[in-house]
C-alpha angles and dihedrals in degrees: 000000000000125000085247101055089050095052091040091095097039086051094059093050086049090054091040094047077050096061100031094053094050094049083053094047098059104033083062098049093054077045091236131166108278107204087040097054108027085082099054098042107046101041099083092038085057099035085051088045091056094051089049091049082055107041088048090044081223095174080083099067109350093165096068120105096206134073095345094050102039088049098044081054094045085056108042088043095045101033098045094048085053098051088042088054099053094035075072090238092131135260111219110175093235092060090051088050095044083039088055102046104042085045089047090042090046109034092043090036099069093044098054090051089054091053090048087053093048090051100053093043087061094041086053107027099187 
């Protein structure tokens, strides 16, 4: 079995805890209702994450940073704004821009730890 097949699963719950902490995140900085809201934020996030994980066919290499991760992030960021939008949940420019930096930090984030990590096992094979 390939590298890749064995880190697919744990991938997708890197990508989900990514969605599902920043919903949390900023549902309890604007001191919402948690269990109101957490439903209605994150489900475009995760719906857009999951066309991104498809359209990528991420479950090939879902490690990579490009072009798999950058892509998974545009859609989710883009898909899931857009469905949030017409979902009639609000756009303010300040949430897109905040959207866009904590996915990018987050999605890209794990995968390039895991590259570092990669790097470093091949410099000093044990």
């Amino acid at each position: 079995m390939s590298s890749a097949r064995v880190l697919v699963w744990p991938a997708v719950l890197a990508d989900a805890a990514c969605v599902l902490v920043f919903a949390v995140v900023g549902i309890a900085s604007h001191e919402g209702s948690m269990p109101a809201a957490l439903g209605r934020v994150v489900w475009p996030f995760a719906l857009a994450a999951v066309l991104g994980w498809v359209l990528t066919r991420a479950w090939r290499e879902p490690t990579r940073i490009w072009p798999t991760g950058v892509l998974i992030w545009l859609v989710t960021v883009l898909g899931g704004l857009l469905l949030r939008g017409v979902s009639g949940q609000g756009l303010a420019w300040t949430f897109a821009l905040v959207t866009t930096l904590f996915l990018a930090l987050a999605m890209l984030g794990w995968r390039g730890v895991v590259a570092a990590l990669r790097r470093g096992r091949t410099r000093n094979p044990a």
